[in-house]
N, C-alpha and C positions, 0 to 999 in steps of 0.2 A: 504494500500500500504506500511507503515512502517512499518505492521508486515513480509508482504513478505521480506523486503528486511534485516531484521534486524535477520529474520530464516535463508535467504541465506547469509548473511554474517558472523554470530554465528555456523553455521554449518563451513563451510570453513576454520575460523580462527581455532574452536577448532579439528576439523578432522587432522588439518596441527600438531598442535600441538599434537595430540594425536599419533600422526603416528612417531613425531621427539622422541618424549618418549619412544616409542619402540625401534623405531630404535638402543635409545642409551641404556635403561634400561633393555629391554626384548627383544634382540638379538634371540632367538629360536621363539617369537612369532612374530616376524617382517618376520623372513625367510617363516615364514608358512604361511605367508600372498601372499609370495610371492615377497616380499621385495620388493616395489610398490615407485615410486617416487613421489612429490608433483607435477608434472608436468601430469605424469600419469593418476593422481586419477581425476586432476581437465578435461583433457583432455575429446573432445566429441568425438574420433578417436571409430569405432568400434575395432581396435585390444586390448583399452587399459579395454574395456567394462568386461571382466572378472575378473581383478584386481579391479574393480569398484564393484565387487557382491558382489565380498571376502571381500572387504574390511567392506562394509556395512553390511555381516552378520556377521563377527564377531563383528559390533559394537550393533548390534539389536539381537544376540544370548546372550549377553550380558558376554563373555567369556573376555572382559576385565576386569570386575568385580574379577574375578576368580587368579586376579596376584598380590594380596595384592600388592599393591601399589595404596597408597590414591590420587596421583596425577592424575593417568591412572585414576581411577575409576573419580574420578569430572570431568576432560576432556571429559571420554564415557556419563557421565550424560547430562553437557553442551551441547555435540552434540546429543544426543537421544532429547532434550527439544527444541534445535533450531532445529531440524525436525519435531518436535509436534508443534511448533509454525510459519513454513513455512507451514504445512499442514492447519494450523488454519486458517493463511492469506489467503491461496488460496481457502478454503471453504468461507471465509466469502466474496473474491473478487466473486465467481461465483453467490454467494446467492445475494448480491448487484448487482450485474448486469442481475440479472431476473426481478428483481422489476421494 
């Protein structure tokens, strides 16, 4: 249960933060995002669910990588590891709760 909650909160804090970085450092790659707000991203609304796609393939096409900038890049890392570590919890809550 701590890794669930520790992948959904590692994800959230560094997405926010990786999104603030754009916004302020890489201005052409924020617009092409879509220019998505932190209200947006975290929203369950279906209108906001397309800026929700974009946002996550360009974090998992791994095209943050791609803007030299070594802060973008550990921010996209952070959040790729806390969604490898959210999926881990939830494999390991469903395998725990077969037994």
């Amino acid at each position: 249960m701590v890794i669930l909650l520790a992948g959904m909160a590692g994800g959230w804090i560094f997405r926010r933060l990786l999104l603030g970085r754009l916004r302020d450092r890489h201005p052409s790659e924020f617009a092409e995002l879509g220019q998505p707000s932190d209200k947006q991203l975290d929203s369950i609304l279906p209108k906001y669910r397309e800026q929700q796609i974009q946002f996550w393939k360009y974090l998992w096409e791994g095209r943050a990588f791609r803007l030299n900038d070594r802060l973008a890049c550990g921010l996209a890392v952070a959040a790729l590891v806390s969604d490898v570590a959210l999926a881990a919890g939830l494999l390991m809550l469903v395998w725990s709760a077969g037994k």
